[in-house]
N, C-alpha and C positions, 0 to 999 in steps of 0.2 A: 339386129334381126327383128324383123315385125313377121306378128301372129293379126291376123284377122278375124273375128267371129263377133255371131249374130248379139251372143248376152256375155259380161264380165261381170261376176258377182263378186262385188268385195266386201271381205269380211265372212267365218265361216262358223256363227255363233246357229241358233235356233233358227234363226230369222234368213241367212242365207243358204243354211243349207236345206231348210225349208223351200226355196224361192228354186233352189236347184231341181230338187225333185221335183217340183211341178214344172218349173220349165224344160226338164230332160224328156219329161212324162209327155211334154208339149212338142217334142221334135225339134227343139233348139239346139242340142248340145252345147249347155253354159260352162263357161271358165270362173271356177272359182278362185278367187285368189285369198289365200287364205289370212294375211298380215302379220298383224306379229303377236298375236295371239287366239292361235286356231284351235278351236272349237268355242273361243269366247267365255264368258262367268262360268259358264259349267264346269268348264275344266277346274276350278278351284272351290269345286262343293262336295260335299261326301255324297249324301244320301238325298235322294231326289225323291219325294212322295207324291207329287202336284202334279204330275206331268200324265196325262192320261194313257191309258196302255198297260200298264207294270200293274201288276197285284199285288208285289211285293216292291222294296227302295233298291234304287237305282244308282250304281253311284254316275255322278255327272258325267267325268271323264268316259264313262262306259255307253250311258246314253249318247254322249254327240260321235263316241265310233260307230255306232249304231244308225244314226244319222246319216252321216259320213257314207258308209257303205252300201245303204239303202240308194243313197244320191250315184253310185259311184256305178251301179246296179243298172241304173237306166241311163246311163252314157255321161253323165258329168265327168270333167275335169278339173284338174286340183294343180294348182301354182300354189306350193306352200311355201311362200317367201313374203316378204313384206316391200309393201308400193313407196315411192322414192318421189312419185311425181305425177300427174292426173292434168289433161288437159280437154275441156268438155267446153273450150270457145267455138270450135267447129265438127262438123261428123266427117268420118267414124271419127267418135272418141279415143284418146290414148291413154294410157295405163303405162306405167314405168314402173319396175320390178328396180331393185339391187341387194345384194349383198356383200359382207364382206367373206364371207364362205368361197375358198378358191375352187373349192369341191363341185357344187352347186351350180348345174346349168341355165339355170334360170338368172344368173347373171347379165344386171344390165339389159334386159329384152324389153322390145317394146311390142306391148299390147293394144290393139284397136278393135274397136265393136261399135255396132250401130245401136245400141241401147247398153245402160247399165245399173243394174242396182246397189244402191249406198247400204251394206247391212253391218257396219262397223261398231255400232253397239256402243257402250258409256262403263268405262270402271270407275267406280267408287274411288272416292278420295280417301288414303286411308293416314291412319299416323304417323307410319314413315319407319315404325320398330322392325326390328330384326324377329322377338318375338311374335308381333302380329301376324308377319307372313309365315313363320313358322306352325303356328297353332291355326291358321287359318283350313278349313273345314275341323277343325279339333273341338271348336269352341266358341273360334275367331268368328263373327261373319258380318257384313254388312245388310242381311237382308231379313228381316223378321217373318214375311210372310212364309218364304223359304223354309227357315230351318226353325222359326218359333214352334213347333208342333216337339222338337225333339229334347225340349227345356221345360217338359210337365211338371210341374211342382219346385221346382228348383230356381236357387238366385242369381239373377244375369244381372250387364249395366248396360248402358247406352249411352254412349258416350255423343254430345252436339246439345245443342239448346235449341236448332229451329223446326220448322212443322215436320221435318223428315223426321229428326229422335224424337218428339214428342209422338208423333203416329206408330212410330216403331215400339214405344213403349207401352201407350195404350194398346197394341196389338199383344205383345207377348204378356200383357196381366191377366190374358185370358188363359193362359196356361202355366205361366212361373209362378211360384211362392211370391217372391218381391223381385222390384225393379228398383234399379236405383240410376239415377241420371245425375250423369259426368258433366259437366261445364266449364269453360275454363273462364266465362265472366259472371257476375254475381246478379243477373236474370238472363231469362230464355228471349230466343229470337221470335218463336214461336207467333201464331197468330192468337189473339186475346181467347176466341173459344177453345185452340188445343190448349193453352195454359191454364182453363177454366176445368178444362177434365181431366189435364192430370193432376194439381192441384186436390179436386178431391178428392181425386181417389187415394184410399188409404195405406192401399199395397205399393205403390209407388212412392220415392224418398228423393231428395237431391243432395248432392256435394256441389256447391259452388265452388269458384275462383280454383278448377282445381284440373289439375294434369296428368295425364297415365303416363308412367315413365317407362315401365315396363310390367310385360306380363308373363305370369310361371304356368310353368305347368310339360312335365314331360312327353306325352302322348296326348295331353287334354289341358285344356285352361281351371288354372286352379286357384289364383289369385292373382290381384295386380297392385304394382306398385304406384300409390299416387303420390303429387307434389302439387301444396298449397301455393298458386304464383306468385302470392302476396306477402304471407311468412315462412314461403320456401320448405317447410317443414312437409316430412313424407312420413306414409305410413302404408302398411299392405293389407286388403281389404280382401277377405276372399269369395271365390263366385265363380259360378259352374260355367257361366259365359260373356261375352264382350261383344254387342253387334254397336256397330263405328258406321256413326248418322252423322256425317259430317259433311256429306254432299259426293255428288256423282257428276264426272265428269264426263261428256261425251266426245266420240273418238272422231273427232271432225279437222284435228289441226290441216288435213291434207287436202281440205278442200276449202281452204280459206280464200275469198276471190276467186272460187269458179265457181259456187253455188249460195244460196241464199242462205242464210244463218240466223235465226233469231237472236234475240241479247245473252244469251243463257249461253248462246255458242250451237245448237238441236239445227240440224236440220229442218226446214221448214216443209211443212206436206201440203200441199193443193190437194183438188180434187181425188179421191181416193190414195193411192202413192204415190202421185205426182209429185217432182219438184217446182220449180219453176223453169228449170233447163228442160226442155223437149227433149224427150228419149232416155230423161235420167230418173231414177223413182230412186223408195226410200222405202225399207222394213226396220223392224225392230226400234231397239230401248236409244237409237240414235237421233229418232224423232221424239219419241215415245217417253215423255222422264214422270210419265204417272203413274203405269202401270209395273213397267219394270220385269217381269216374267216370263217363263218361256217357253211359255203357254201362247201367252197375246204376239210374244215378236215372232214364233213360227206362223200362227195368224196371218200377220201383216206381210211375212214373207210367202204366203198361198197366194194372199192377193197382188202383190205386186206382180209375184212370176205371172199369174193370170194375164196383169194389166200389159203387160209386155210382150205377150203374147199377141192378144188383142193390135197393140200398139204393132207391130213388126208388121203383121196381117194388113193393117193399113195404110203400109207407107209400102208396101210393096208393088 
């Protein structure tokens, strides 16, 4: 079965359902397809303070239904299933849905459109524990600017050695008691001036050669268990938090050889949201692996839906 329409917004974090409402608001009516993980990071944050609007926190899951409904309000459409297949050699563009859900109509449909935006976003590389994703918004998090404001006075770690955990760390000494940096080789990746500042700073500490096995805590992170690689010996270290800088991946496997790629894997952005594919643009943390927020990738999804707007108008 083929669906036809003017915009396919994949991915349904800040950034595209941002791109939604402005293009719904623009007389497009866009198809959002939502992938396989809809609403994006937010969905696995407690309390959201950064996000303009709220006077009080927000928890994420609550913002992106807020989102969601706003977008749903001015005529968008919602495919919440995940894409199987994406072919953008010739227009209209196609979009391939599947599941294994027998329930679930959206089985197996193909999607076409004369424009589309990439807003599929980047998760964090995380440990890999059972614990992690459990305590994750408890304690757990990968993001310092995020949730650093809610670890005032208190001792977290940071687990990586390159400029991400070093940044992350200089970011939360502006509010935690101490920080203490996880590594699991015996120096940092880091660029010579982040090693130069945290180094001296004094509220900052390191564990080398050293690996988080696991981490406790019932409702909240309360300590973690480490292991030295080298004389294998473990011990449990306790601490109000764990944000895990170990790198962010971005959610681009699906468009390997149809769209351009820098080495990192980021989508690459021309001219405002442009890709290099005609008719296909890019919002959010999929291009974007500086800022990361979602603040900036609803941003970049205003502008895109804009640029697509624009764009339709002229090839009509």
């Amino acid at each position: 079965m083929s669906i036809h329409n003017k915009l396919i917004i994949i991915g349904s974090g800040p950034a595209g359902l941002t791109a939604s409402i402005y293009a719904a608001r623009g007389g497009i009516e866009p198809l959002v397809i939502s992938g396989n993980e809809p609403g994006g990071q937010l969905m696995y944050t407690s309390e959201v303070e950064n996000f303009p609007g709220f006077d009080e926190p927000i928890l994420g899951p609550i913002l992106m239904e807020k989102m969601r409904k706003q977008a749903e309000r001015f005529g968008t459409r919602f495919v919440d299933n995940a894409i199987s297949f994406v072919d953008f050699s010739s227009k209209p563009f196609c979009v391939k849905c599947s599941s294994s859900d027998n329930n679930n109509n959206n089985n197996n449909k193909e999607y076409f459109a004369d424009s589309v935006i990439i807003a599929t976003g980047a998760s964090a590389v995380w440990l890999g524990l059972e614990s992690e994703q459990r305590l994750r918004g408890r304690g757990v998090s990968s993001c310092a600017t995020c949730d650093g404001f809610f670890f005032k006075g208190k001792d977290v770690i940071v687990v990586g050695g390159g400029d991400t955990a070093i940044e992350e760390a200089l970011f939360l000494i502006k509010f935690t008691k101490r920080v203490m940096v996880i590594h699991r080789r015996n120096k940092l990746n880091a660029s010579a001036i982040m090693q130069q500042k945290a180094f001296r700073n004094e509220k900052i500490s390191f564990l080398w050669n050293t690996i988080i096995e696991d981490i406790s805590g019932d409702n909240k992170v309360e300590s973690v268990r480490v292991k030295n690689v080298i004389t294998e010996q473990t011990s449990d270290i306790r601490t109000d938090g764990v944000f895990v800088a170990i790198g962010h991946k971005p959610n681009t496997d699906l468009f390997k050889g149809q769209i351009e790629l820098d080495e990192r894997g980021y989508i690459k952005k021309y001219e405002e949201s442009k890709t290099n594919i005609d008719g296909v643009f890019v919002a959010g943390d999929v291009y974007d692996y500086k800022y990361r927020q979602a603040v900036t990738a609803a941003g970049s999804g205003c502008k895109a839906a804009l640029d697509v707007i624009n764009y339709l108008e002229s090839n009509n």
